[in-house]
C-alpha positions, 0 to 999 in steps of 0.5 A: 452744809451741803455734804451734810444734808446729802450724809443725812438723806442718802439711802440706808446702806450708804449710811450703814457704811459711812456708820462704819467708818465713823465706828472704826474713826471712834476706835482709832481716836480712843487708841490715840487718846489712850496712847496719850493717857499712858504717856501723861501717867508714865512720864519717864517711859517714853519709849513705851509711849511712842510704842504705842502711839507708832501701834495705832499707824496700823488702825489708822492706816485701814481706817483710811482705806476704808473711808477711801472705799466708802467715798468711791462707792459712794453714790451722792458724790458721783459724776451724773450729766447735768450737775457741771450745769448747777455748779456741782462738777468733777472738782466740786463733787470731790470737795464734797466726798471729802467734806463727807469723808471729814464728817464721818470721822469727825463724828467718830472721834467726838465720840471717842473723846466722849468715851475716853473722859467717860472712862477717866472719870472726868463726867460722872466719875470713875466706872467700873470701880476704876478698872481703867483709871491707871491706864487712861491716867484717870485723876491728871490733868490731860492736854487739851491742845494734844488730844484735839490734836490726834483727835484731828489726825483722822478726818484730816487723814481721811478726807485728804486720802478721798480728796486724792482717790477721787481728784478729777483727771484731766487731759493733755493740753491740745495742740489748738490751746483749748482748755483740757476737760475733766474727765473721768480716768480712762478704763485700762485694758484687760489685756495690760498687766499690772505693773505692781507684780514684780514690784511686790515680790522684789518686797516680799523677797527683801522683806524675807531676807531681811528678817532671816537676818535680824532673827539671829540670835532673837528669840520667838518669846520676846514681847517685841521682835527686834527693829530689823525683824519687824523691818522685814515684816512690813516689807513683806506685807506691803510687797503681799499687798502690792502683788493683788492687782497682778495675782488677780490678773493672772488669775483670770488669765489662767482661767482662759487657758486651754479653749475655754468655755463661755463660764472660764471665758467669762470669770477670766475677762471679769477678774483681768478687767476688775484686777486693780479694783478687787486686787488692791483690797484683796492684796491688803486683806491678805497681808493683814491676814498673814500678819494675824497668822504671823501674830498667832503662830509666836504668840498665841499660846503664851498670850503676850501683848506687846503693845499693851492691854489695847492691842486686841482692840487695834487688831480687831480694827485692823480685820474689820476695816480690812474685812468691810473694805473688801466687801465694798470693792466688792459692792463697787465691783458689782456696780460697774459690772451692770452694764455689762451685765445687762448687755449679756443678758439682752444677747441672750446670755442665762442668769445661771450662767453669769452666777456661775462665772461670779462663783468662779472668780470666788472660788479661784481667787480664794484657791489662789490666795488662801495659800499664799497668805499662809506660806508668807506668814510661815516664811515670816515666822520660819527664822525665829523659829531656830 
């Protein structure tokens, strides 16, 4: 009740994005329940069937990441002196980001399960003059136990994935025996380079050879690339996703090369701080953008779809959560900076100043990023391309 009464009364911004991910948990749901749809119409195409089921991965995956950078930004359930006093500590307040979390998607998915019997016909009857009926299974008994169940996949997904992100943190045992105290997790120096560098580009490599080596003989206008190829892509984009952090740190540290001035000073201490907060998300956004490349460059033209008539709706999931995810980090990035901002500008630092340093993390993030997401994507398509 009391994640409820904080959703309900939480400023508008913060609504429009817990709005966003009970959208993007409606579209999730409704994919699942079509996956369902096909499997209770096409009994003897399984293989079909779990196709399309193993499809809707991708949009849960970054439904998940968004609700995760919803709940972190997510003012009602920060850590504020005086509430450990009222019985709302660290502990607590997660509960009550993943209670929030649950209620968000649990309200996505009851409108997808509304949507979806809308469709079959099982409401008012069939619409758009049963456009939708052989898809959806309209007409057949559904599973009741089965739809609930995938139904259920997102909240729970979502709200254990905000209950880990912002589990409280606690402190070695002292050598007196006292309690540890919760804490927040301590602020990395900027100096420390990640470590998920190498281990994404020792992925990206693998994930290359890998396809380069399944794609003999495959052919680019296959509906479905072989399991070896399709292997290798998720490699490489889990390696392009884990290799954010470490690109954005080296990003900033280039901007302080050869005697910087208070701008490239500035931008280059903004990007190595920020490195894990702005290149996580960056890294995902880029390895989504170079699948929808990848997608495009084999199979724009012939207009296949390989994981049916829905696969435009699970893409487009896919880019939205990713797209919204990013310009949340973003916002967060922004509110963790006002301090340090309002320091600047009491030591005399001008407004004009900070803008430019803002546009220039902008500018050499995306000089850095736009390339290399295009040369993976190449790289990926490059060996069905023989």
């Amino acid at each position: 009740m009391l994640a409820l009464r904080l959703a309900l009364g939480a400023h508008p911004l913060v609504l429009l994005r817990r709005l966003l991910v009970a959208a993007a948990s409606a579209g999730v749901g409704f994919l699942l329940l079509c996956a369902l749809g096909y499997a209770v119409g096409h009994p003897g195409d399984s293989a079909a069937a779990l196709r399309r089921l193993l499809w809707c991965a991708l949009p849960l995956a970054a439904t998940v990441h968004l609700a995760v950078a919803v709940a972190r930004t997510d003012p009602g359930t920060r850590p504020r002196p005086g509430l450990s006093a009222i019985g709302l500590g660290p502990a607590r307040l997660t509960a009550l980001a993943a209670a929030s979390t649950a209620v968000s998607s649990a309200l996505g998915s009851a409108v997808a399960l509304l949507v979806f019997l809308h469709l079959r016909g099982d409401l008012t009857g069939l619409p758009f003059d049963g456009a939708a009926s052989e898809l959806l299974a309209a007409g057949q008994p559904l599973p009741l136990a089965g739809a609930l169940t995938l139904l259920a996949v997102v909240p729970l997904t979502a709200s254990v994935a905000a209950a880990l992100a912002l589990r409280p943190r606690r402190t070695p045992l002292p050598r007196d025996g006292a309690a540890p105290q919760q804490h927040e997790e301590p602020a990395r120096s900027p100096l420390s380079t990640p470590a998920d560098l190498p281990w994404g580009v020792a992925l990206m490599a693998v994930g290359l050879a890998l396809g380069t080596y399944a794609a003999r003989g495959a052919s680019a206008e296959a509906a479905v690339p072989p399991r070896g190829v399709l292997a290798g892509w998720v490699l490489t984009a889990v390696g392009l996703a884990l290799t954010g952090p470490g690109v954005t740190h080296l990003c900033g540290r280039a901007l302080q090369a050869l005697r910087p001035g208070a701008t490239r000073l500035l931008a280059g201490r903004g990007l190595m701080a920020e490195a894990r907060r702005i290149g996580r998300p960056l890294g995902v956004a880029c390895a989504v953008a170079s699948a929808t490349l990848t997608a495009t460059l084999l199979y724009g033209d012939g207009g296949v779809r390989p994981f049916g008539p829905l696969t435009g709706l699970g893409a487009s999931l896919v880019l939205g959560c990713t797209a919204a995810t990013l310009l949340t980090a973003a916002l967060e990035s922004r509110q963790t900076r006002v301090d340090t901002k309002d320091a600047l500008l009491r030591l005399g630092a001008s407004r004009a100043l900070l803008r430019m340093a803002a546009a220039l993390r902008a500018l050499v993030l995306l000089v850095v990023f736009a390339p290399l997401t295009w040369a993976v994507a190449e790289l990926v398509v490059l060996p069905l391309r023989r």
